[in-house]
MARVO-56256 format. One record per residue: z, x, y of N, C-alpha, C, O, CB in turn; residue in three letters. Coordinates in pm, whole numbers. Each point is the difference from the previous one (the first is absolute). Glycine has a CB too. Layout:
<sites>
> n.c3/n.c1/n.c2/ca.c3/ca.c1/ca.c2/c.c3/c.c1/c.c2/o.c3/o.c1/o.c2/cb.c3/cb.c1/cb.c2/type
> Z/X/Y/Z/X/Y/Z/X/Y/Z/X/Y/Z/X/Y/ALA
...
</sites>
This chain:
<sites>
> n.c3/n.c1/n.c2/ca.c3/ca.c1/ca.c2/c.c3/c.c1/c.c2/o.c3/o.c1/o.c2/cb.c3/cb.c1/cb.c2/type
> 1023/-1952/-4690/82/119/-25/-90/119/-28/-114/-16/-45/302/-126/-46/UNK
> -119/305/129/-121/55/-23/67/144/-80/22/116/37/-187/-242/195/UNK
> 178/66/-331/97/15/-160/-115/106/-52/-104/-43/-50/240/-249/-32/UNK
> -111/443/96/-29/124/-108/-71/-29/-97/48/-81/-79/134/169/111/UNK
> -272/-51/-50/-99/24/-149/-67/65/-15/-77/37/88/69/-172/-122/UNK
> 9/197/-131/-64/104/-18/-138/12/-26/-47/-47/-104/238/84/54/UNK
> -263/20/134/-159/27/16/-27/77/-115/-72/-32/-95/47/39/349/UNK
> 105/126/-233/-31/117/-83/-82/69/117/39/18/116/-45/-118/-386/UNK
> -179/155/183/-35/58/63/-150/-66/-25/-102/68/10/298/126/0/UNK
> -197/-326/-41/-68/-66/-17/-59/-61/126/73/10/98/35/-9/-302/UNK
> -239/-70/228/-56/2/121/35/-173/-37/1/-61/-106/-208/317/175/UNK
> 240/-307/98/-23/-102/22/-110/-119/-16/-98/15/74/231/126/13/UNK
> -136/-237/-155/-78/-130/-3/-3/-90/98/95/-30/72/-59/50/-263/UNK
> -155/-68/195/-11/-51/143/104/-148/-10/35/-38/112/-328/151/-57/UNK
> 338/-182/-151/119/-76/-38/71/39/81/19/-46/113/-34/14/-318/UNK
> 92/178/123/137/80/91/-39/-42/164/39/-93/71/1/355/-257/UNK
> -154/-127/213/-27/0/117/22/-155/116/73/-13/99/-230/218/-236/UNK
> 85/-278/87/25/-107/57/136/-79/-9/3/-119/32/-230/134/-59/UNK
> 296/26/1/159/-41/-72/109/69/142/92/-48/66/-164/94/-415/UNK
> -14/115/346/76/79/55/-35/-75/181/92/-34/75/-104/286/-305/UNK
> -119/-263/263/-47/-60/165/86/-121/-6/81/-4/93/-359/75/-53/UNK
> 284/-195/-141/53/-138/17/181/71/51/71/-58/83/-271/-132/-319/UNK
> 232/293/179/153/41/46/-9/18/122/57/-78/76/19/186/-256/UNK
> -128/-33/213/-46/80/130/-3/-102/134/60/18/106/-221/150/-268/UNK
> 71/-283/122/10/-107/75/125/-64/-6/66/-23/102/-285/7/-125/UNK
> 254/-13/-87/161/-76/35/122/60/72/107/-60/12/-159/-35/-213/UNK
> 27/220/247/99/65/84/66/94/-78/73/85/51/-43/-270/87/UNK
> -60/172/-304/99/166/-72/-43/117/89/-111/37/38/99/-91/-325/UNK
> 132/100/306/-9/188/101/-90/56/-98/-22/-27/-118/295/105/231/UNK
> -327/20/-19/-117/82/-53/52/99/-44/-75/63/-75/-81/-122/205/UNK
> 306/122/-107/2/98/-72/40/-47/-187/-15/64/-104/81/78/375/UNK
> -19/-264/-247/49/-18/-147/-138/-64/-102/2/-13/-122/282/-46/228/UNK
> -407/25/-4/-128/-30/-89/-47/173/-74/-21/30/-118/-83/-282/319/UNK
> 102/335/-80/23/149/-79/66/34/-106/-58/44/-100/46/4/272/UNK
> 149/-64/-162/58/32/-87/-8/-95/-163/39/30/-113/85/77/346/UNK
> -189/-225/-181/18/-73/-93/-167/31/-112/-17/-25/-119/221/-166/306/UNK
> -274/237/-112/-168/46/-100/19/131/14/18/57/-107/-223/-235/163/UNK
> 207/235/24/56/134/-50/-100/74/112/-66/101/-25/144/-133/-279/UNK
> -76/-21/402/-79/57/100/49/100/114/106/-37/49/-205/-166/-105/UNK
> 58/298/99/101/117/76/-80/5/169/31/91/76/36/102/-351/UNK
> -153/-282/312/6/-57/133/-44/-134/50/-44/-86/-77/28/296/94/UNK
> 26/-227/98/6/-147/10/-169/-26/0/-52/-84/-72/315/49/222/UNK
> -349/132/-45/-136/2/-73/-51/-1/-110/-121/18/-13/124/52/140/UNK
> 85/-92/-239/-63/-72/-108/48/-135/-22/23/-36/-115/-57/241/17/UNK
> 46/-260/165/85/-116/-16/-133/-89/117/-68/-90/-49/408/207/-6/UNK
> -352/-90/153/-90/13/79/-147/-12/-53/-80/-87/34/254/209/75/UNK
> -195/-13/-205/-184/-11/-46/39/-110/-104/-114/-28/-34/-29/313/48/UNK
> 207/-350/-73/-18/-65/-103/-60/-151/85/-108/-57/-12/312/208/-169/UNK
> -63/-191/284/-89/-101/84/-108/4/31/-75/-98/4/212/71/60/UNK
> -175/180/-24/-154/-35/102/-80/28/-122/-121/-17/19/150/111/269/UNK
> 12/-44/-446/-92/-54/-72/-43/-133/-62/-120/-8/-28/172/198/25/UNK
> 53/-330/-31/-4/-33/8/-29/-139/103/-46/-108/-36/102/302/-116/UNK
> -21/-160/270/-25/-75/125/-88/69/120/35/-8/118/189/-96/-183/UNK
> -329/167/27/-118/80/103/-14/-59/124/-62/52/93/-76/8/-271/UNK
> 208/-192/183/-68/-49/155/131/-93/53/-3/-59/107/-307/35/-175/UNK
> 391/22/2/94/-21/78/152/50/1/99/-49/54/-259/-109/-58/UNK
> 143/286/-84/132/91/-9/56/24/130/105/59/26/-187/58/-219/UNK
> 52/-136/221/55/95/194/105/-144/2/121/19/15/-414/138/196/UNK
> 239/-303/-228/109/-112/38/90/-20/-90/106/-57/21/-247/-53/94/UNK
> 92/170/-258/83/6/-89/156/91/24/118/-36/-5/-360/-8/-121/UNK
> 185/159/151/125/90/34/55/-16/121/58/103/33/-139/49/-160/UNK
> 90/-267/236/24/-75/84/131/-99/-71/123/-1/4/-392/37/110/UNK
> 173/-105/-171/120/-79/-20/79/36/-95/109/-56/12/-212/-101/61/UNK
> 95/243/-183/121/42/-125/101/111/126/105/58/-30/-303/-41/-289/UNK
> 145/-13/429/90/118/107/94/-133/72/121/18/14/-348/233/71/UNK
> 167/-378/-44/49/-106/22/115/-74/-86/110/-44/31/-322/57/65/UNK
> 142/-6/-215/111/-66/-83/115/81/-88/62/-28/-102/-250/-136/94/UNK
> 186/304/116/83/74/-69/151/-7/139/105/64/1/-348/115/-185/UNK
> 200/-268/270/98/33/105/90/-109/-68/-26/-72/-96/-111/164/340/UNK
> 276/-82/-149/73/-78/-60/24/-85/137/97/-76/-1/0/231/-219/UNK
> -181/-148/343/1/-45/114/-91/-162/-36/-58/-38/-102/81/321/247/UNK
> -5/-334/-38/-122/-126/8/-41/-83/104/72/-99/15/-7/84/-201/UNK
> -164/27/266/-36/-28/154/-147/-10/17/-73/99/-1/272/28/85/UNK
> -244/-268/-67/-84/-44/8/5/-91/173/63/-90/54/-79/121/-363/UNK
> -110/76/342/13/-111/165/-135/-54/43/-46/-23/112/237/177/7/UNK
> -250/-171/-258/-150/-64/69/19/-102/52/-77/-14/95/-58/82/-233/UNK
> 254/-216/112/6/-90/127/152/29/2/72/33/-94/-280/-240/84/UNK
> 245/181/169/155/-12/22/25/-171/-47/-49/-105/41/73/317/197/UNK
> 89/-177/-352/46/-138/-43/118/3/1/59/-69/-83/-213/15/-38/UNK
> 211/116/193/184/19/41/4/83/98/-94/67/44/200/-81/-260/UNK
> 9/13/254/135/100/145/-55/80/-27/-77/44/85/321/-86/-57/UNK
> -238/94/-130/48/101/-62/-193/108/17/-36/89/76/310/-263/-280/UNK
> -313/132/138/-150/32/16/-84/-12/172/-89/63/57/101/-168/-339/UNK
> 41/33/303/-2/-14/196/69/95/58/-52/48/102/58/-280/-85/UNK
> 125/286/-61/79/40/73/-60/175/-55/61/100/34/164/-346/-3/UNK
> -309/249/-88/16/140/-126/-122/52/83/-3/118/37/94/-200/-339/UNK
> -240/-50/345/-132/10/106/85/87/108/-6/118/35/-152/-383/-68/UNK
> 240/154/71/51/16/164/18/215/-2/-70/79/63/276/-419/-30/UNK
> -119/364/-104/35/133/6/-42/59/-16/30/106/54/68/-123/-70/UNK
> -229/11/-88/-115/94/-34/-109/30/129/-38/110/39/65/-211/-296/UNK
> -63/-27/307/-62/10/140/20/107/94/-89/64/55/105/-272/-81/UNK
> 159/226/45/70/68/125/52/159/-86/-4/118/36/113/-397/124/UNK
> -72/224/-260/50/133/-49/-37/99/-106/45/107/-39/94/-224/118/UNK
> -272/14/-121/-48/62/-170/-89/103/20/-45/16/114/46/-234/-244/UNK
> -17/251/91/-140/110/-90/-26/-1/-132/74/-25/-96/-28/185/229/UNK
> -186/-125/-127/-79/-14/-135/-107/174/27/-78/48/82/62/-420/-113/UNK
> 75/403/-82/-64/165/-35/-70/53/-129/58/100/-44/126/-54/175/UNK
> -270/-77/-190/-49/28/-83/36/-90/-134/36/25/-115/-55/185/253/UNK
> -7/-317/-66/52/-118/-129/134/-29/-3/45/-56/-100/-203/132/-51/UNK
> 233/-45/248/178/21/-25/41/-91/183/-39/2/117/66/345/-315/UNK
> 63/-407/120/36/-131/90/133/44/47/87/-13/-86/-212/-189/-47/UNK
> 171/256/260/151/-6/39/41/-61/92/-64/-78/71/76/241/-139/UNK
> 93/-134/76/78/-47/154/167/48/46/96/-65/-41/-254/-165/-10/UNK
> 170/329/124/38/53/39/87/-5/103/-53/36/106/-91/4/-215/UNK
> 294/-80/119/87/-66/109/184/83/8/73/14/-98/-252/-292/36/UNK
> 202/306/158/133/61/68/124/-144/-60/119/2/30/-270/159/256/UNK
> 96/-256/-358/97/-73/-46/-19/-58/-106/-89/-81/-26/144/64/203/UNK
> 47/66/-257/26/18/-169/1/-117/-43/-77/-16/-94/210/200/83/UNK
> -64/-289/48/-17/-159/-18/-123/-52/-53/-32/-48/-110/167/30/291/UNK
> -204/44/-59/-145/-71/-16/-51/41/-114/3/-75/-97/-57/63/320/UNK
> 1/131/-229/-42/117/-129/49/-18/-99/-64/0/-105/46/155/213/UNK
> 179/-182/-100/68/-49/-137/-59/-149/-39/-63/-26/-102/300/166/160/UNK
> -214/-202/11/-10/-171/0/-191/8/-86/-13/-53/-110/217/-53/432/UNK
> -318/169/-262/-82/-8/-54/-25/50/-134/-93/-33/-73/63/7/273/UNK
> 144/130/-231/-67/87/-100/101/-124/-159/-50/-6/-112/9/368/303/UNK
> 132/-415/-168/119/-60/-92/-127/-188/8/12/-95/-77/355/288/186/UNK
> -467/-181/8/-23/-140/-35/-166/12/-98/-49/-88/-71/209/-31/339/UNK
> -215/256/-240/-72/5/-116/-7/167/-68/-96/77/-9/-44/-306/119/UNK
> 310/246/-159/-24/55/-150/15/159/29/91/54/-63/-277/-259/-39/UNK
> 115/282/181/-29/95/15/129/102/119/84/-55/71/-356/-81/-158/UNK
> 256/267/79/109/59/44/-64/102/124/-116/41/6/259/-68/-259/UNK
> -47/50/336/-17/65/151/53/112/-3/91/20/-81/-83/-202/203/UNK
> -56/295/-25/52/105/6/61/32/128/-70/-50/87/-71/96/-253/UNK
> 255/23/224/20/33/162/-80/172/24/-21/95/-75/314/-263/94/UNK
> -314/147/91/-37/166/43/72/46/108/55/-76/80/-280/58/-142/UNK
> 227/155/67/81/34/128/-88/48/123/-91/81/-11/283/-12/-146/UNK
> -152/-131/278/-82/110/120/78/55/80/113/-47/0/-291/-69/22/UNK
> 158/211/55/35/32/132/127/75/-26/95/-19/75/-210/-180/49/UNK
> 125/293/-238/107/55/-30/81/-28/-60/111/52/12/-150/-1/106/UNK
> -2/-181/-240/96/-96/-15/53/-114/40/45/-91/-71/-41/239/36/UNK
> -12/-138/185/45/-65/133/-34/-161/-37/73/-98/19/-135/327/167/UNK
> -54/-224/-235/-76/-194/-32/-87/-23/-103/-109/56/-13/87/-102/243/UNK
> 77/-51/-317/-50/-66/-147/-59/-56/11/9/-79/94/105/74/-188/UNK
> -213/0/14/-139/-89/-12/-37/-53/-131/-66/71/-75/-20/63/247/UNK
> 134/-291/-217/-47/-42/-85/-153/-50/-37/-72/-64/76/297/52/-44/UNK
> -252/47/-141/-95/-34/-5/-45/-87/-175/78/10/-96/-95/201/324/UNK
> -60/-255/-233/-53/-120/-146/-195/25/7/-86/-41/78/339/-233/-27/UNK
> -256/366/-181/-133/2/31/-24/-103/-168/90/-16/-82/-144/309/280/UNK
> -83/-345/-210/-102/-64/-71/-82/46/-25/-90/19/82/130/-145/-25/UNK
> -48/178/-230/-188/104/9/-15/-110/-130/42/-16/-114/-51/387/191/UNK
> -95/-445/39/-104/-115/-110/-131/16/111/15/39/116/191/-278/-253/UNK
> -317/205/84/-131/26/94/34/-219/-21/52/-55/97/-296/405/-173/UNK
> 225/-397/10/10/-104/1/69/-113/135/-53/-100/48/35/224/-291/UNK
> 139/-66/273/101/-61/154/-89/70/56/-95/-62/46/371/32/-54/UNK
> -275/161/20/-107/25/131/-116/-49/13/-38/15/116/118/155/-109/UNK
> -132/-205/-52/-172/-114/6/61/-72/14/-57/-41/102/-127/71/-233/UNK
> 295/-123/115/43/-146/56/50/-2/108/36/-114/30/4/44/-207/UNK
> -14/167/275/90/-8/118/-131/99/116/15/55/110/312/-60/-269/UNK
> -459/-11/57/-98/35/97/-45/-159/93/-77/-6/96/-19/243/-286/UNK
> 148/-316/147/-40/-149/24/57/-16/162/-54/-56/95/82/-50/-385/UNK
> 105/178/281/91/-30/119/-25/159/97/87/52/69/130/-244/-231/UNK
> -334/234/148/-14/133/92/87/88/-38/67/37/96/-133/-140/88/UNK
> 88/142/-259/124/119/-53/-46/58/-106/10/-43/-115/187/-70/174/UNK
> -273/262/-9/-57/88/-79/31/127/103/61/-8/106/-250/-157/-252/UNK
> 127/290/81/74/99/28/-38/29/177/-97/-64/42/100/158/-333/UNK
> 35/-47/344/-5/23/146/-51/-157/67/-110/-36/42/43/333/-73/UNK
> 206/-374/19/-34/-118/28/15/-81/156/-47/-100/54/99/125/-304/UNK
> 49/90/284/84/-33/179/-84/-77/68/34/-114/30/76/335/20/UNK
> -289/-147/2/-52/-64/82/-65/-98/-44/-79/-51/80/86/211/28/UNK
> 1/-217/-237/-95/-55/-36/18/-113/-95/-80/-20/-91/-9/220/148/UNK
> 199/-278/-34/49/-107/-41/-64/-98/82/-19/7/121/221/91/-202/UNK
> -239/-203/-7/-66/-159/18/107/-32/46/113/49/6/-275/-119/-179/UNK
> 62/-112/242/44/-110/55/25/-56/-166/-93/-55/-60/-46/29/346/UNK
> 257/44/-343/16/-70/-123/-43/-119/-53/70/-99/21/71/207/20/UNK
> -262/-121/-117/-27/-156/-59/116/-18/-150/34/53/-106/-357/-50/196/UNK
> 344/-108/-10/152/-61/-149/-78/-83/-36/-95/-27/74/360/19/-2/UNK
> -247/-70/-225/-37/-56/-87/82/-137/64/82/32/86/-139/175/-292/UNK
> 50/-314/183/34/-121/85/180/-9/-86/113/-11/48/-437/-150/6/UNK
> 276/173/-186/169/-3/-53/40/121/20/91/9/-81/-93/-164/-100/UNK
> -4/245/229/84/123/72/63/-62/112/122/9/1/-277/185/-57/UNK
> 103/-251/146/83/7/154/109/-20/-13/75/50/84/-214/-119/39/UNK
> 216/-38/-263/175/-13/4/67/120/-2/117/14/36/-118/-210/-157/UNK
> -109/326/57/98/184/44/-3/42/90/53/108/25/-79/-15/-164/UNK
> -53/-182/246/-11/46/151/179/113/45/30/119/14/-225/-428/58/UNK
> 270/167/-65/136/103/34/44/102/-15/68/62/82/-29/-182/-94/UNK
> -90/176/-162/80/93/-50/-110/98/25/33/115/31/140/-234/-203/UNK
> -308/87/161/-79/128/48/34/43/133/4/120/29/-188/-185/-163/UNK
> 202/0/194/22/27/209/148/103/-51/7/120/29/-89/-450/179/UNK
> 189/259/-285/137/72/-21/-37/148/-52/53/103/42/86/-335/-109/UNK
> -247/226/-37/-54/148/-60/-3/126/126/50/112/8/-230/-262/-201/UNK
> 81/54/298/-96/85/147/143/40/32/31/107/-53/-286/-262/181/UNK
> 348/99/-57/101/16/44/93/69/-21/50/62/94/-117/-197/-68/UNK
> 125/147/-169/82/105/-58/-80/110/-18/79/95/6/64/-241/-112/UNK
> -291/202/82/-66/110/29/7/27/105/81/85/36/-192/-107/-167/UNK
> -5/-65/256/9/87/119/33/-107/91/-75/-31/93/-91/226/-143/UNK
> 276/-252/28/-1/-82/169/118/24/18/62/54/-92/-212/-255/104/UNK
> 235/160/143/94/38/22/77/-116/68/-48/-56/99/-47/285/-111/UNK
> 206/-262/-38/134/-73/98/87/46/95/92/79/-21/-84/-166/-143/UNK
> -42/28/289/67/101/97/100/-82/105/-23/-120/0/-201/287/-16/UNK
> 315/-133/92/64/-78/82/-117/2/125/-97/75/3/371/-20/-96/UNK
> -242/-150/188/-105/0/96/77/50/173/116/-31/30/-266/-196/-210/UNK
> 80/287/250/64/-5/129/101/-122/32/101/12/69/-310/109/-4/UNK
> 176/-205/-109/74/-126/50/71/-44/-141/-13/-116/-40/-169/32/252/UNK
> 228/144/-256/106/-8/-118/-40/-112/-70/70/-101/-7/124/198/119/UNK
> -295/-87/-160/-55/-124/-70/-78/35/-94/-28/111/45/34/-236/128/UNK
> -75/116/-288/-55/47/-144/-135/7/57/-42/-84/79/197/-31/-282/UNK
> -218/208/166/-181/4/-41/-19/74/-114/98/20/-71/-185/-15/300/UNK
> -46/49/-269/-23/6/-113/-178/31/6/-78/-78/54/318/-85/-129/UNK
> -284/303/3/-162/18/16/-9/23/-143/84/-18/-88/-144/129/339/UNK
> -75/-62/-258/-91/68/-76/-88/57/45/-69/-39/95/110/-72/-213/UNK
> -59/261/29/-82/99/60/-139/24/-134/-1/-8/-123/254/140/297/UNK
> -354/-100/-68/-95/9/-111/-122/66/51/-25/-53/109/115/-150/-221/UNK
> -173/289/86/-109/106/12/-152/-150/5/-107/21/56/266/278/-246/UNK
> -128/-422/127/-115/-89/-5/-20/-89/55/48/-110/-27/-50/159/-110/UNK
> -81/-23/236/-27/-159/102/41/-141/-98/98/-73/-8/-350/191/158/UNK
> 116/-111/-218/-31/-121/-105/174/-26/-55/56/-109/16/-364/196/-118/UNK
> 367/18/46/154/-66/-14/57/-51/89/-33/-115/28/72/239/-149/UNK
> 15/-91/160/36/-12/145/-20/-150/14/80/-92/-19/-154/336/114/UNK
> -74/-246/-50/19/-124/39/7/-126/-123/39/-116/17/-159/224/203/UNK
> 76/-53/-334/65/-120/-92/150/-21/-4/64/-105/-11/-248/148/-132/UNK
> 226/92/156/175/-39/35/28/-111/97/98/-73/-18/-42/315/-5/UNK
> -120/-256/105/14/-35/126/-24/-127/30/61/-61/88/-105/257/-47/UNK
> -83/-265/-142/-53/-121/-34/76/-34/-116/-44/-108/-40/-177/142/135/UNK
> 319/8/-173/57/-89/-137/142/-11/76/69/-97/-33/-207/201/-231/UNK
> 179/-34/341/121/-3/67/22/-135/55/88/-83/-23/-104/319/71/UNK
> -111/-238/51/3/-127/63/-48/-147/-60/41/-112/29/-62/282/137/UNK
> -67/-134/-245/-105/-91/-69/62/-71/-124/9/-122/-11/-201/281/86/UNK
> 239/-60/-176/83/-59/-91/177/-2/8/54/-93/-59/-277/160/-65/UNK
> 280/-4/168/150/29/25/1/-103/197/108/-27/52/-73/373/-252/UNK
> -111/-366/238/12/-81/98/91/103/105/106/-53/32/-131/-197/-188/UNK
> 8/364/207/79/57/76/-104/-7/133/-116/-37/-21/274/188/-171/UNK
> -118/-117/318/-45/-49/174/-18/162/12/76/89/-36/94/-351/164/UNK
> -304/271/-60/-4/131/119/61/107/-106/112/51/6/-53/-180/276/UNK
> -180/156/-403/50/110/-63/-37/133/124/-19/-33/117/-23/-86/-405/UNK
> 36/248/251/-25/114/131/-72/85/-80/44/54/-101/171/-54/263/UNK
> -338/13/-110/-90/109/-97/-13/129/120/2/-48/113/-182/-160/-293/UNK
> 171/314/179/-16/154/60/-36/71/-84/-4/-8/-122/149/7/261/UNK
> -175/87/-55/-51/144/-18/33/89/9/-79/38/86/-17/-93/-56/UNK
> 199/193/-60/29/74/81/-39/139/55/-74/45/-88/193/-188/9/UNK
> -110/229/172/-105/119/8/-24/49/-136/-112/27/-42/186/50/270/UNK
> 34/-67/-297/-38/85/-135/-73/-79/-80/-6/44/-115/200/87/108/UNK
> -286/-289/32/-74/-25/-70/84/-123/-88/-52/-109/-27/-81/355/59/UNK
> 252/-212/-67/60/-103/-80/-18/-158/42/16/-25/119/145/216/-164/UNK
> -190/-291/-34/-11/-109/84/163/-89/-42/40/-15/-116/-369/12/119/UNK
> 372/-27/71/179/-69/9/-50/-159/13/-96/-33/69/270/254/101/UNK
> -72/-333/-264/-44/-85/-8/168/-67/-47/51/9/-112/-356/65/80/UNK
> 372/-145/167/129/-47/-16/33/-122/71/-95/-64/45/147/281/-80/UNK
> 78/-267/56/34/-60/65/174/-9/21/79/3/-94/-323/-86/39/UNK
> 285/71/205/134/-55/21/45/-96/31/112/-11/49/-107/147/-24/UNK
> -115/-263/-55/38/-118/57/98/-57/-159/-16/4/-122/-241/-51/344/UNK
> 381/-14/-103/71/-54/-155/-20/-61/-48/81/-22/-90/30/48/107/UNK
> -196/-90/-13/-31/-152/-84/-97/79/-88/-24/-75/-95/38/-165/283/UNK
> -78/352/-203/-15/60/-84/53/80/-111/-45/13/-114/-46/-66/262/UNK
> 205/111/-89/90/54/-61/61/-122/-118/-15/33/-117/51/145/347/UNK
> 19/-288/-209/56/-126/-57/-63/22/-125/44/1/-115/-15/-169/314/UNK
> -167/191/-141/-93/-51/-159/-42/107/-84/-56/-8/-109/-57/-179/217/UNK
> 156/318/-28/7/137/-112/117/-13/-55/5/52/-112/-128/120/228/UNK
> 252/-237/-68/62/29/-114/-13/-125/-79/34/17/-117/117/154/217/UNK
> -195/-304/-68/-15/-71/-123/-56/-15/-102/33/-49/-108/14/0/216/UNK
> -170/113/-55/-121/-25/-62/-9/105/-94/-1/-23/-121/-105/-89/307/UNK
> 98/278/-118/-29/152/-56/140/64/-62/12/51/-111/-210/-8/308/UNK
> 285/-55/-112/115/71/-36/133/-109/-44/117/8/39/-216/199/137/UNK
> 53/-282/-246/108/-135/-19/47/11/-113/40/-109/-40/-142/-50/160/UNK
> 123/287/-233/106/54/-103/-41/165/5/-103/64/23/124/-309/-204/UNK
> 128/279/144/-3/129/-36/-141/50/-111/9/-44/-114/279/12/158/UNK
> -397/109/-16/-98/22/-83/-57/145/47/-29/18/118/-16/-283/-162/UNK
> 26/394/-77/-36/98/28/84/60/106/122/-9/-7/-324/-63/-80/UNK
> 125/149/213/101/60/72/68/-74/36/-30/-118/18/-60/259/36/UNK
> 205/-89/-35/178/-55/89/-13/32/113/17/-88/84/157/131/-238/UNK
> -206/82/197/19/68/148/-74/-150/125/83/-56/71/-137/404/-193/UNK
> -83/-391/131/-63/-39/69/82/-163/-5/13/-73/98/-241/270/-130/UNK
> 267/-223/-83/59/-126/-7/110/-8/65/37/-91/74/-126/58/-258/UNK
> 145/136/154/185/-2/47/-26/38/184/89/-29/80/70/174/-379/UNK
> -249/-100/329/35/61/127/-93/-173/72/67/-67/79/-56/452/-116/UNK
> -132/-429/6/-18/-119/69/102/-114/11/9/-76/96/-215/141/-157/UNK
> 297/-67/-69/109/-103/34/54/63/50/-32/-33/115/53/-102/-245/UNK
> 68/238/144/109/31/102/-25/-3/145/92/-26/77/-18/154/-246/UNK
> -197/-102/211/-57/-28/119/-3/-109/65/27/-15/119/-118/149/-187/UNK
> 58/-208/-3/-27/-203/2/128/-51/-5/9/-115/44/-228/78/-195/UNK
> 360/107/95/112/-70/34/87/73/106/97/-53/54/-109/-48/-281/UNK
> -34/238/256/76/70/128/-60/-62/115/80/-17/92/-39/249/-193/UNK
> -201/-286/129/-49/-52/123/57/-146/-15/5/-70/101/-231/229/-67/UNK
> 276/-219/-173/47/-167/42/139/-10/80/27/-79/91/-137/-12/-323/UNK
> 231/240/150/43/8/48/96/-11/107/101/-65/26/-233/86/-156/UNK
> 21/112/207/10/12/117/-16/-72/86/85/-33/83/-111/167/-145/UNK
> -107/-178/54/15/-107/92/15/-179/-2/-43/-87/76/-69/293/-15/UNK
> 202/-208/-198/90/-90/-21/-106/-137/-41/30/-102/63/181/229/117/UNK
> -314/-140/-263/-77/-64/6/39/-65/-138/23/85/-86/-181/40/257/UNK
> 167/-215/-201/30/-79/-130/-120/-34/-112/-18/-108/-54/194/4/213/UNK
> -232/195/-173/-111/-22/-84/67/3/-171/97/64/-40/-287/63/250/UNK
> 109/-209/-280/21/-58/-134/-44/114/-103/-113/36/30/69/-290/54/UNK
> 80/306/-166/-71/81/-79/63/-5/-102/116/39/11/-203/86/128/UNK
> 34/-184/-311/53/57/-94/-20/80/-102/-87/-2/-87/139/-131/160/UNK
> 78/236/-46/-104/132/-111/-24/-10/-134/40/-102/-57/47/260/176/UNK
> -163/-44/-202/-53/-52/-119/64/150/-71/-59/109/1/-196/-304/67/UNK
> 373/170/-121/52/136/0/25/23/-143/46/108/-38/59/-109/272/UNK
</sites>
């Protein structure tokens, strides 16, 4: 607690002092450590650490800035969906700017869904006259950003995402990271021949083709399709259905994060059974 007392005009003991940094670290707000010694800026709150802590104040005021959030997200290994699925989107849709972690999406769901599963709150913006909303969930910890340097995701990251090395107990997030890529930048589309496909787009060879090798390699999918296109983008999909089968069992097999990409691959997969009257088995997970 960081409960008022009277100083006077008496100078601090290095007791106090050190009383006042141990707060500081436990996450009490800095304006109420002020108010509470009687200090009138936060640079004094500041020299007391780096008088007491000369060589490692800088991590000090790191983490009392850490343990003042009321957020909590740790992704040095993916050990859930959820942390797979959080990689996946950061990859395609994140940025990292000066220690500050966001991600930024035209659908409120997702943005909502991340911000209610760790703690922290989102803002919308307007563009184009109003015309189109842009949610967004930013993170200012230097801490996540050094951990999500592991997975190539630092600031101007497009061209320059790795062939991802996973930790051997990661690969069971395989699904939900691929689901992450996907609800950022990949797309579900009907096909000339009224039948489902499905890409990913990406500025990085080396991605690319790890997409391309876990697709097939671990998710067991045939004749993934890697390209290039003039503008450089490299496209990495498939419309064979026996692929499709296993995106929705495997990646998209409960309602999770975005709705849009989920709802439009099943409706697709039951307008082509359909139509062309095919009796395929499916049970949903609704």
């Amino acid at each position: 607690m960081c409960e008022k007392i009277n100083m006077g005009c008496k100078k601090l003991d290095d007791n106090i002092e050190k009383q006042l940094v141990q707060e500081y670290i436990d996450g009490c707000p800095i304006e109420a450590i002020m108010k509470k010694y009687g200090f009138a800026s936060k640079k004094s709150i500041y020299d007391k650490i780096k008088k007491h802590y000369p060589s490692s104040y800088k991590e000090i005021i790191q983490t009392g800035r850490r343990n003042r959030k009321k957020y909590s997200l740790n992704v040095e290994i993916i050990n859930s969906n959820f942390i797979g699925y959080f990689i996946g989107l950061m990859i395609t849709d994140g940025y990292i700017v000066n220690n500050k972690v966001g991600i930024s999406l035209c659908d409120e769901d997702c943005i909502k869904f991340i911000a209610e599963a760790t703690n922290n709150d989102y803002h919308q913006y307007h563009y184009d006259d109003n015309k189109k909303i842009i949610y967004r969930i930013v993170f200012s910890d230097s801490l996540l950003a050094k951990q999500l340097e592991r997975f190539g995701i630092t600031e101007r990251k497009s061209h320059i995402i790795p062939y991802l090395k996973l930790l051997p107990e990661e690969n069971q997030y395989i699904p939900y990271i691929i689901r992450g890529i996907i609800d950022g930048d990949g797309c579900i589309y009907k096909t000339t021949k009224n039948t489902v496909g499905f890409y990913i787009c990406t500025m990085s060879y080396e991605f690319a083709k790890w997409i391309k090798d876990t697709l097939e390699n671990k998710m067991f999918m045939a004749d993934i399709n890697i390209s290039q296109q003039k503008s450089g983008i490299w496209i990495v999909g498939s419309s064979l259905q026996t692929n499709i089968f296993k995106l929705m069992a495997i990646v998209y097999d409960r309602p999770y994060g975005m709705s849009r990409k989920y709802n439009t691959l099943r409706k697709m997969f039951r307008d082509y059974n359909k139509n062309n009257q095919q009796n395929f088995i499916w049970n949903d997970v609704d």
